[in-house]
N, CA, C and O atoms as a GROMACS GRO file, in nm:
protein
  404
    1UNK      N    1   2.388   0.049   3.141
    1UNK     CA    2   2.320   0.013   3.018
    1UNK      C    3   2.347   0.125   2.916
    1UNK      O    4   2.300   0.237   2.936
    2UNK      N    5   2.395   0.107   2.846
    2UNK     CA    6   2.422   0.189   2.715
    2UNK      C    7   2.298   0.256   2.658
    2UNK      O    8   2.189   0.203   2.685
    3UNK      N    9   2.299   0.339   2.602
    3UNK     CA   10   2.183   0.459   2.559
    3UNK      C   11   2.142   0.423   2.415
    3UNK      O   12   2.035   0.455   2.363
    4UNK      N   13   2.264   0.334   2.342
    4UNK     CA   14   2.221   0.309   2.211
    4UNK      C   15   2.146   0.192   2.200
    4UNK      O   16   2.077   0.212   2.300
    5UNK      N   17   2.099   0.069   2.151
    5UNK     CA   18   2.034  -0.008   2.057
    5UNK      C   19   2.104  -0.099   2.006
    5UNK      O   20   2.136  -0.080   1.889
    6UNK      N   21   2.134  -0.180   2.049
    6UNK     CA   22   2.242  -0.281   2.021
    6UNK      C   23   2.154  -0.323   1.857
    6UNK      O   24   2.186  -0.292   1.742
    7UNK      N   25   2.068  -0.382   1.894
    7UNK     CA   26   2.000  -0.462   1.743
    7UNK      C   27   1.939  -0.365   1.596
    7UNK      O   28   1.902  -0.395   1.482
    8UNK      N   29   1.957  -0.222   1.682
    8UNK     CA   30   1.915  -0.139   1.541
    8UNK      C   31   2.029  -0.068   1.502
    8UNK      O   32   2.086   0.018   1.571
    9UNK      N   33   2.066  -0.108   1.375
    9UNK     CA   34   2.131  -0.072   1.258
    9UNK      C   35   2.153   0.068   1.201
    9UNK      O   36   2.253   0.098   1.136
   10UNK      N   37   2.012   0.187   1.240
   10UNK     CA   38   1.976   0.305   1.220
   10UNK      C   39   2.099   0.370   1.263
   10UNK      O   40   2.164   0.334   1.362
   11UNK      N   41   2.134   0.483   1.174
   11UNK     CA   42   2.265   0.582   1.210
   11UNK      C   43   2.263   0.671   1.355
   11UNK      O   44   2.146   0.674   1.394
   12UNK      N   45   2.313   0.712   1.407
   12UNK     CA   46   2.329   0.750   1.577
   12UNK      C   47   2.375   0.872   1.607
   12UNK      O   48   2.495   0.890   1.588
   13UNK      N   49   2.311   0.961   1.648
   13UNK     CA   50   2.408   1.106   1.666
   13UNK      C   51   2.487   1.044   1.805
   13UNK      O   52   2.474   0.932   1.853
   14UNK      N   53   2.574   1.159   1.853
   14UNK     CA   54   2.671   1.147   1.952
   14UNK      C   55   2.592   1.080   2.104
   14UNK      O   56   2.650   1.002   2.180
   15UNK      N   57   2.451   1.130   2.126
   15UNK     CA   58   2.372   1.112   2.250
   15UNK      C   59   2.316   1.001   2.250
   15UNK      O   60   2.260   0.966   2.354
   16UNK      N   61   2.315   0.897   2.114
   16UNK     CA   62   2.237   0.767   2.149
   16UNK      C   63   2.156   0.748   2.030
   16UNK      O   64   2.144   0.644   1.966
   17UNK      N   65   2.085   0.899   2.001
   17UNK     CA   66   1.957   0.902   1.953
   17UNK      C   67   1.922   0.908   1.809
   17UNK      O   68   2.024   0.922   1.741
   18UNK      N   69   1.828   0.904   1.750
   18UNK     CA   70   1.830   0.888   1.581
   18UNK      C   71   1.805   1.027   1.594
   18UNK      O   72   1.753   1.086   1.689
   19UNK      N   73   1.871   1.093   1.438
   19UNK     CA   74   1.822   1.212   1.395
   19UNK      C   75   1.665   1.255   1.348
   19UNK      O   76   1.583   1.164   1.340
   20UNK      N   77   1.645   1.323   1.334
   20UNK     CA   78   1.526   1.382   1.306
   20UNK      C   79   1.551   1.334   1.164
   20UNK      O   80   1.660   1.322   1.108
   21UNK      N   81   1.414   1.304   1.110
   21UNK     CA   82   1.384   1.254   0.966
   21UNK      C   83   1.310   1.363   0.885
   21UNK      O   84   1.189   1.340   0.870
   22UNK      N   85   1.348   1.456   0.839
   22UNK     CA   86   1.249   1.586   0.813
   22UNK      C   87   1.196   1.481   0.703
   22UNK      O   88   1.090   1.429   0.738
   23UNK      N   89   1.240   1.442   0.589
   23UNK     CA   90   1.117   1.446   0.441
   23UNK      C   91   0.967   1.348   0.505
   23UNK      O   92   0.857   1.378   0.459
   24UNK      N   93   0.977   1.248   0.597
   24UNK     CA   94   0.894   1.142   0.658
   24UNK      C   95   0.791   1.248   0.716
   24UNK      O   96   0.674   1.258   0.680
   25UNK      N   97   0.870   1.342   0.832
   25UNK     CA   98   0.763   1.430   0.896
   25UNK      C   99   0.708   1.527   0.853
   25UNK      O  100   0.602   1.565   0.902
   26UNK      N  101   0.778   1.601   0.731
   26UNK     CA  102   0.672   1.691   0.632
   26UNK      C  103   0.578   1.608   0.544
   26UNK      O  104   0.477   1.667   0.505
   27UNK      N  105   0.593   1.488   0.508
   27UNK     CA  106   0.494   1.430   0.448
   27UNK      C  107   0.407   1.384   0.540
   27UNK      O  108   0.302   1.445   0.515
   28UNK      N  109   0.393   1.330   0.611
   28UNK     CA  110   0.310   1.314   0.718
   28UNK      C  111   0.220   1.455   0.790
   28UNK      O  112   0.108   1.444   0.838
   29UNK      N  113   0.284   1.559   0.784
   29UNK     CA  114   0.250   1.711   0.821
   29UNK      C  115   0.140   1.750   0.716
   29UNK      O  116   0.026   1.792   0.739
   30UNK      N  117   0.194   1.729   0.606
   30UNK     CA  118   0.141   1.783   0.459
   30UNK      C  119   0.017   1.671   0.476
   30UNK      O  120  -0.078   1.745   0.499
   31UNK      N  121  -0.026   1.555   0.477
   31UNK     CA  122  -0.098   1.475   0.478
   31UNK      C  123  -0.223   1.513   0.585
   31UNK      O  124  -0.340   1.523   0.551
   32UNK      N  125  -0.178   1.529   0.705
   32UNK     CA  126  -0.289   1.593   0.800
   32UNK      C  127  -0.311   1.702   0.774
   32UNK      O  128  -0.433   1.701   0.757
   33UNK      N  129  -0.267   1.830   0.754
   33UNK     CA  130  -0.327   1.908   0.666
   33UNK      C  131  -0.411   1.884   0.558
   33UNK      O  132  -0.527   1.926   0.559
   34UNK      N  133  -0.370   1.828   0.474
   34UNK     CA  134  -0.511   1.795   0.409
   34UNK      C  135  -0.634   1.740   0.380
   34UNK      O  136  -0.718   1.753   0.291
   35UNK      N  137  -0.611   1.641   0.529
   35UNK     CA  138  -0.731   1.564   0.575
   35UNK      C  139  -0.805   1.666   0.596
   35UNK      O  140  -0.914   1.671   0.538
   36UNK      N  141  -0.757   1.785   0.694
   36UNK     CA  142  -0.776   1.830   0.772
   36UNK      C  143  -0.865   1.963   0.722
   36UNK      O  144  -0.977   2.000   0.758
   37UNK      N  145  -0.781   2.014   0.632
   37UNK     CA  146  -0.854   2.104   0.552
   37UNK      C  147  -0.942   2.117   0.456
   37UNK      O  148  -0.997   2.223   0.424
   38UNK      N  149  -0.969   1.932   0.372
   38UNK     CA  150  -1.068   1.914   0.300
   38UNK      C  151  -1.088   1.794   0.303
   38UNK      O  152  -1.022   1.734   0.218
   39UNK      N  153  -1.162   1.721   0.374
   39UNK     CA  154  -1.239   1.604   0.453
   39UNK      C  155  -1.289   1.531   0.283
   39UNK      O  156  -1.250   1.427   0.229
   40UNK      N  157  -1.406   1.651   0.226
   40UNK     CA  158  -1.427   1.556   0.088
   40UNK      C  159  -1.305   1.522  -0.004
   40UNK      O  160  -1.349   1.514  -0.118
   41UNK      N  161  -1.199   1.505  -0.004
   41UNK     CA  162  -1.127   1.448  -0.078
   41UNK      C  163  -1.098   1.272  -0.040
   41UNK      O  164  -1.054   1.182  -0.112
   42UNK      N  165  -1.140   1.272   0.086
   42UNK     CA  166  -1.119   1.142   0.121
   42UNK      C  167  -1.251   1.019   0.158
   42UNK      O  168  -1.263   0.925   0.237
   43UNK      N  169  -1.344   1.088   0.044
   43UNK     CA  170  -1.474   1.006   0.042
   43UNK      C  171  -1.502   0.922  -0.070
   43UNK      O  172  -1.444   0.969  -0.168
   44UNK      N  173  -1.565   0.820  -0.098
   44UNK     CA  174  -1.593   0.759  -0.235
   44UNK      C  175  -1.702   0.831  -0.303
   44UNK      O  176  -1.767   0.925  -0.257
   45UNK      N  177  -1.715   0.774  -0.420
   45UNK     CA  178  -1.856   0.853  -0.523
   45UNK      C  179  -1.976   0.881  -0.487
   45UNK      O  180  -2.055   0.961  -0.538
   46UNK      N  181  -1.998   0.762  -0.331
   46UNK     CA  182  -2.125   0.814  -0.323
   46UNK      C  183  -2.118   0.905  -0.167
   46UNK      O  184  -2.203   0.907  -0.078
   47UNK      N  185  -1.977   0.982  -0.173
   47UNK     CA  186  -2.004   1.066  -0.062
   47UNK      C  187  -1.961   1.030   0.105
   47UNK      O  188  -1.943   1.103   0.203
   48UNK      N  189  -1.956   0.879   0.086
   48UNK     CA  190  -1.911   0.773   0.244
   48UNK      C  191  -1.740   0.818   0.232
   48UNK      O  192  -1.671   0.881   0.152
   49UNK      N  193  -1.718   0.744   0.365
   49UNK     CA  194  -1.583   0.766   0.379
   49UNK      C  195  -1.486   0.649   0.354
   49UNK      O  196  -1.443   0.610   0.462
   50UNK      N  197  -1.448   0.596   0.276
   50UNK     CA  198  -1.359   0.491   0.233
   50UNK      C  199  -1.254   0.461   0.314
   50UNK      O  200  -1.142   0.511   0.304
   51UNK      N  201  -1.302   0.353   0.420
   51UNK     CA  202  -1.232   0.355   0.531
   51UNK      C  203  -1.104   0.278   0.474
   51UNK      O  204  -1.003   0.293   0.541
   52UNK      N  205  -1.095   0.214   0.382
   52UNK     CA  206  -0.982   0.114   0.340
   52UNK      C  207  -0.863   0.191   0.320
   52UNK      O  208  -0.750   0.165   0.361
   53UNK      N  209  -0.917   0.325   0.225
   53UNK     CA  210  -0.845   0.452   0.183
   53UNK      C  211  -0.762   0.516   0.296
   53UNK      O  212  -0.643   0.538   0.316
   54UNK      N  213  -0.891   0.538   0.368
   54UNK     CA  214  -0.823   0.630   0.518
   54UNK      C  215  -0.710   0.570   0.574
   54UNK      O  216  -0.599   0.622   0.586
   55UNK      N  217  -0.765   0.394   0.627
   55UNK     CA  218  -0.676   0.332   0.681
   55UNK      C  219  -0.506   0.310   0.664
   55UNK      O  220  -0.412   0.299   0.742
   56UNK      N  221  -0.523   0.309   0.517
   56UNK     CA  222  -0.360   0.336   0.485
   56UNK      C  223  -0.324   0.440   0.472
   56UNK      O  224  -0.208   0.438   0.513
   57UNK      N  225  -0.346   0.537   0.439
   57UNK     CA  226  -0.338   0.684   0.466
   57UNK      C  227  -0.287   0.747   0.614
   57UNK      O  228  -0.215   0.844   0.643
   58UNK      N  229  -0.357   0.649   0.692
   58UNK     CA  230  -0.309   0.733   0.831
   58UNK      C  231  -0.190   0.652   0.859
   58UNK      O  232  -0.112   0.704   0.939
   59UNK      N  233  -0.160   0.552   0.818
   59UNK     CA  234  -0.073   0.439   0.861
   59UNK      C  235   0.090   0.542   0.806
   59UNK      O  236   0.195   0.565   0.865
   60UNK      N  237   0.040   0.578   0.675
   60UNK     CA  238   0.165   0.630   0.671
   60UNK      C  239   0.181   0.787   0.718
   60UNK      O  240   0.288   0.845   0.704
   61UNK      N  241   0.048   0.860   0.784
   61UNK     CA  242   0.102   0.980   0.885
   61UNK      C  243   0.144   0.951   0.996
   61UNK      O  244   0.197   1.041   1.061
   62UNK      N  245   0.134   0.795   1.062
   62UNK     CA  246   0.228   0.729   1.138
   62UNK      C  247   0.336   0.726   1.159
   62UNK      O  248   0.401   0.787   1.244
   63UNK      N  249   0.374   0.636   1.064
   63UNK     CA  250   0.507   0.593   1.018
   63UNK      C  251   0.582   0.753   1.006
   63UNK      O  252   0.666   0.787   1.089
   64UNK      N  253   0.542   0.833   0.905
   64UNK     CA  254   0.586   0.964   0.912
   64UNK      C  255   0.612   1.030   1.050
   64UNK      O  256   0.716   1.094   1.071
   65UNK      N  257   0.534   1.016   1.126
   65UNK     CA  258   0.535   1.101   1.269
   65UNK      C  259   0.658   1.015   1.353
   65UNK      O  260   0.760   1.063   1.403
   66UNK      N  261   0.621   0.890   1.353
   66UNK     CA  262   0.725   0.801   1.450
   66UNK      C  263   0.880   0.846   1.408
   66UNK      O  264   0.966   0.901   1.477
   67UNK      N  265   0.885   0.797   1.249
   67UNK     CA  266   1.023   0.793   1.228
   67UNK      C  267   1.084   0.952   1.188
   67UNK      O  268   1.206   0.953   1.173
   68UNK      N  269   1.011   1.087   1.171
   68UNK     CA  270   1.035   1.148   1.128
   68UNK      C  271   1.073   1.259   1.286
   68UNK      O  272   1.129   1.366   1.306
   69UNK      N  273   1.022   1.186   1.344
   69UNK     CA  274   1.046   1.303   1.505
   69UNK      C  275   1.165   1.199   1.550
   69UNK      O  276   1.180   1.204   1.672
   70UNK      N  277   1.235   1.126   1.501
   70UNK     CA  278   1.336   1.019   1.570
   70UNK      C  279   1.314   0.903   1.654
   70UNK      O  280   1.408   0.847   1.711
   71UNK      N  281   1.204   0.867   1.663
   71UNK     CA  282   1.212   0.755   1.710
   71UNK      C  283   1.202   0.643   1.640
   71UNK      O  284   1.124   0.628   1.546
   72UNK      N  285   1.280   0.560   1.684
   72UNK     CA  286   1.278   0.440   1.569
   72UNK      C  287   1.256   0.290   1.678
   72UNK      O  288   1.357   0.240   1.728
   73UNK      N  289   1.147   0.241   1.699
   73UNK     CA  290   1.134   0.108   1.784
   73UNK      C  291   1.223  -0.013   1.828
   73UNK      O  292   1.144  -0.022   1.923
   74UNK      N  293   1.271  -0.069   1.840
   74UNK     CA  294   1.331  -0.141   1.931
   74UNK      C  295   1.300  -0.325   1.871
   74UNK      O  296   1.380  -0.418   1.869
   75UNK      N  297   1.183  -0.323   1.835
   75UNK     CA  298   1.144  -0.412   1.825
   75UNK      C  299   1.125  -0.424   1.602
   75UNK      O  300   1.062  -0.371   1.510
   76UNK      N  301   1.204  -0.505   1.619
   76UNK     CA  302   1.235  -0.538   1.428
   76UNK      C  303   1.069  -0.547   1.388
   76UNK      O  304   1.041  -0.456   1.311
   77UNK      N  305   0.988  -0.608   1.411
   77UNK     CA  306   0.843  -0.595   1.322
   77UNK      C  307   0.740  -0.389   1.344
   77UNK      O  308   0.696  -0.313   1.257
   78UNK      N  309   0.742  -0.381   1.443
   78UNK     CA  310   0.741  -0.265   1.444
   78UNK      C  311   0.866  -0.106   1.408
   78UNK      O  312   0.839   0.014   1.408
   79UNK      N  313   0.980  -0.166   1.386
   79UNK     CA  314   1.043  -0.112   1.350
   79UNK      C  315   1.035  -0.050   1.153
   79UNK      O  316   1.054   0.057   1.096
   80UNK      N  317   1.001  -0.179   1.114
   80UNK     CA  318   0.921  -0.232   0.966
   80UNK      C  319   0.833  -0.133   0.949
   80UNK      O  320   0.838  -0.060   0.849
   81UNK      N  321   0.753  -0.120   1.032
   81UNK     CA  322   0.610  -0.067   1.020
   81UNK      C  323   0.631   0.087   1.044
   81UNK      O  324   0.560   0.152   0.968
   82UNK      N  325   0.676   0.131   1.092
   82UNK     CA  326   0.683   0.292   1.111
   82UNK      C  327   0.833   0.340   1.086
   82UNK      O  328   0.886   0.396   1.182
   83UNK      N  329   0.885   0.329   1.006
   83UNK     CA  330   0.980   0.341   0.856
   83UNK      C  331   0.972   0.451   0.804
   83UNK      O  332   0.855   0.482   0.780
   84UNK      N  333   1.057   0.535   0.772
   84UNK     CA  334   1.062   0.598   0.621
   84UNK      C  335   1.001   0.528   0.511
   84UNK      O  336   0.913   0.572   0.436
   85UNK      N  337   1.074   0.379   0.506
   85UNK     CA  338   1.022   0.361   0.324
   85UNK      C  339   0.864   0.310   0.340
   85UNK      O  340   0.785   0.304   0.245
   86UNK      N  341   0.827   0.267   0.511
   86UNK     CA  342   0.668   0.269   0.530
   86UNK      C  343   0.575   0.356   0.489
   86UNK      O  344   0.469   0.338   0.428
   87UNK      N  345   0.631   0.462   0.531
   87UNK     CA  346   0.549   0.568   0.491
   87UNK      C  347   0.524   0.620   0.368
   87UNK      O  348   0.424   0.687   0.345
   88UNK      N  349   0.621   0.589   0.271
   88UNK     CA  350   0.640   0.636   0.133
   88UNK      C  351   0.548   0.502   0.073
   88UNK      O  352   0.470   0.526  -0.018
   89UNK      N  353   0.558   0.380   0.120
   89UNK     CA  354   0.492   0.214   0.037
   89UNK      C  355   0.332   0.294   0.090
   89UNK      O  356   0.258   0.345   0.005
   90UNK      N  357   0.298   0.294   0.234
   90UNK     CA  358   0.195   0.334   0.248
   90UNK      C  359   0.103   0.440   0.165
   90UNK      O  360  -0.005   0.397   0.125
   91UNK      N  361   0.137   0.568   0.139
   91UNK     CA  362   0.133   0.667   0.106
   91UNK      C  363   0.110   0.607  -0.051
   91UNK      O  364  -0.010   0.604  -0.079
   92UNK      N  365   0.211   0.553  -0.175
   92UNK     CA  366   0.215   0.484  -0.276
   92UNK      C  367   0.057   0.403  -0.290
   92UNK      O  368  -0.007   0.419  -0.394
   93UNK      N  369   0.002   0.316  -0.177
   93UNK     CA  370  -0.067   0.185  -0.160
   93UNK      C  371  -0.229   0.246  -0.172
   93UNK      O  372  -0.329   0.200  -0.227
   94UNK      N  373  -0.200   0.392  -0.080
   94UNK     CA  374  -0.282   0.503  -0.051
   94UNK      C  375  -0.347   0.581  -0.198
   94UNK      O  376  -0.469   0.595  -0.213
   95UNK      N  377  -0.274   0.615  -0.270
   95UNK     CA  378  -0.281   0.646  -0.412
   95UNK      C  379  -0.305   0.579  -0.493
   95UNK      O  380  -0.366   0.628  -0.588
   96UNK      N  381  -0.284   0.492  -0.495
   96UNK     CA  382  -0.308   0.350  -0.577
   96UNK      C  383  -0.479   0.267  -0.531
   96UNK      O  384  -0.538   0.179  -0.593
   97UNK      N  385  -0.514   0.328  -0.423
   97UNK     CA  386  -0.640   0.310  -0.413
   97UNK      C  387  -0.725   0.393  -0.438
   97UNK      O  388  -0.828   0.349  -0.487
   98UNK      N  389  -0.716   0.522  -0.419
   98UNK     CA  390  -0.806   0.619  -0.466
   98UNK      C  391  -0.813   0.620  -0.618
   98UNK      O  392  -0.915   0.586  -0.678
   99UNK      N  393  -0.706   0.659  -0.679
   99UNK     CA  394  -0.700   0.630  -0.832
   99UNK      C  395  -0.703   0.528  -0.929
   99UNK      O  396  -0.720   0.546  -1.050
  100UNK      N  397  -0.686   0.420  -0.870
  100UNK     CA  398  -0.663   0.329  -0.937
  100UNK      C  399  -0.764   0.194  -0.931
  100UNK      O  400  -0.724   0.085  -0.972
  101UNK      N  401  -0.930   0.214  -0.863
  101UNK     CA  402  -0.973   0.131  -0.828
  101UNK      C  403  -1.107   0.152  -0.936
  101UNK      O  404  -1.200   0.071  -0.936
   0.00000   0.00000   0.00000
Protein backbone atom coordinates (compact mmCIF):
# COMPACT_ATOMS: atom_id res chain seq x y z
CA UNK A 1 0.00 0.00 0.00
CA UNK A 2 1.52 3.18 -0.93
CA UNK A 3 2.21 5.88 1.84
CA UNK A 4 0.64 8.62 -0.28
CA UNK A 5 -3.23 9.47 -0.76
CA UNK A 6 -4.41 8.61 -3.89
CA UNK A 7 -7.66 11.12 -3.64
CA UNK A 8 -5.77 14.12 -2.03
CA UNK A 9 -4.49 16.58 -4.35
CA UNK A 10 -2.28 18.35 -1.39
CA UNK A 11 1.56 18.74 -2.46
CA UNK A 12 3.86 15.69 -1.03
CA UNK A 13 7.37 15.77 0.31
CA UNK A 14 9.59 12.73 -0.75
CA UNK A 15 8.14 10.38 2.46
CA UNK A 16 4.40 10.54 1.60
CA UNK A 17 3.69 13.29 3.93
CA UNK A 18 2.30 16.97 3.74
CA UNK A 19 4.63 19.69 4.77
CA UNK A 20 4.29 21.56 7.75
CA UNK A 21 1.93 24.63 7.23
CA UNK A 22 3.69 27.30 9.46
CA UNK A 23 1.24 30.60 8.70
CA UNK A 24 -2.14 28.07 9.75
CA UNK A 25 -0.10 26.94 12.95
CA UNK A 26 1.14 30.36 14.12
CA UNK A 27 -2.27 31.63 13.76
CA UNK A 28 -3.81 29.09 15.55
CA UNK A 29 -0.70 29.42 18.27
CA UNK A 30 -1.26 33.22 18.38
CA UNK A 31 -5.07 32.56 18.91
CA UNK A 32 -4.64 30.24 22.05
CA UNK A 33 -2.44 32.50 23.46
CA UNK A 34 -4.78 34.91 23.62
CA UNK A 35 -7.63 33.06 24.83
CA UNK A 36 -5.37 32.10 27.10
CA UNK A 37 -3.88 35.11 28.37
CA UNK A 38 -7.00 37.30 28.42
CA UNK A 39 -10.25 35.26 28.81
CA UNK A 40 -12.24 38.88 28.98
CA UNK A 41 -11.76 39.56 25.48
CA UNK A 42 -13.93 36.77 24.56
CA UNK A 43 -17.11 37.75 26.57
CA UNK A 44 -20.22 39.82 25.49
CA UNK A 45 -21.32 43.29 27.21
CA UNK A 46 -22.80 41.78 29.85
CA UNK A 47 -19.65 39.87 30.88
CA UNK A 48 -21.08 35.96 29.66
CA UNK A 49 -19.14 34.08 27.37
CA UNK A 50 -20.43 34.21 23.75
CA UNK A 51 -20.39 30.79 22.99
CA UNK A 52 -21.32 31.41 19.18
CA UNK A 53 -18.03 33.64 19.20
CA UNK A 54 -15.92 30.99 20.92
CA UNK A 55 -17.32 28.30 18.79
CA UNK A 56 -15.88 29.57 15.60
CA UNK A 57 -12.92 30.75 17.04
CA UNK A 58 -11.79 27.42 18.17
CA UNK A 59 -12.88 25.84 14.92
CA UNK A 60 -10.31 27.76 13.30
CA UNK A 61 -7.42 26.91 16.17
CA UNK A 62 -8.41 23.55 14.72
CA UNK A 63 -8.21 23.77 11.40
CA UNK A 64 -4.88 25.72 12.21
CA UNK A 65 -3.47 22.88 14.40
CA UNK A 66 -4.63 19.94 11.97
CA UNK A 67 -3.43 21.46 8.79
CA UNK A 68 -0.59 23.43 10.09
CA UNK A 69 1.34 20.34 11.93
CA UNK A 70 0.68 18.36 8.38
CA UNK A 71 -1.96 16.48 8.56
CA UNK A 72 -4.41 16.74 6.07
CA UNK A 73 -7.60 14.01 6.33
CA UNK A 74 -8.35 11.53 3.96
CA UNK A 75 -11.77 12.06 3.87
CA UNK A 76 -12.94 15.23 1.27
CA UNK A 77 -15.70 16.77 3.88
CA UNK A 78 -13.34 16.80 6.69
CA UNK A 79 -10.58 17.59 4.65
CA UNK A 80 -12.84 21.05 3.88
CA UNK A 81 -13.09 21.60 7.39
CA UNK A 82 -9.59 21.68 8.80
CA UNK A 83 -7.97 23.67 5.81
CA UNK A 84 -5.77 26.49 5.64
CA UNK A 85 -8.41 28.64 3.90
CA UNK A 86 -10.77 27.08 7.01
CA UNK A 87 -9.01 28.56 9.29
CA UNK A 88 -8.52 31.95 7.76
CA UNK A 89 -12.95 31.86 6.64
CA UNK A 90 -13.24 30.78 10.31
CA UNK A 91 -11.06 33.21 11.98
CA UNK A 92 -12.72 36.10 9.23
CA UNK A 93 -16.54 34.64 10.47
CA UNK A 94 -14.91 34.95 14.09
CA UNK A 95 -14.29 38.76 13.65
CA UNK A 96 -17.14 39.48 11.93
CA UNK A 97 -19.02 38.42 14.97
CA UNK A 98 -17.45 40.15 17.65
CA UNK A 99 -17.36 43.42 15.69
CA UNK A 100 -19.81 43.43 13.61
CA UNK A 101 -22.96 42.38 15.54
Amino acid sequence: MPAAMPENNAPLDGKGKAPVAMLPLLTACVIVAAVTAYPPAFTDAQGKVDHGFLTILMWSVTAGLVRGVGFIPRNKILRMCFSAPACYAALALAAALKFYR
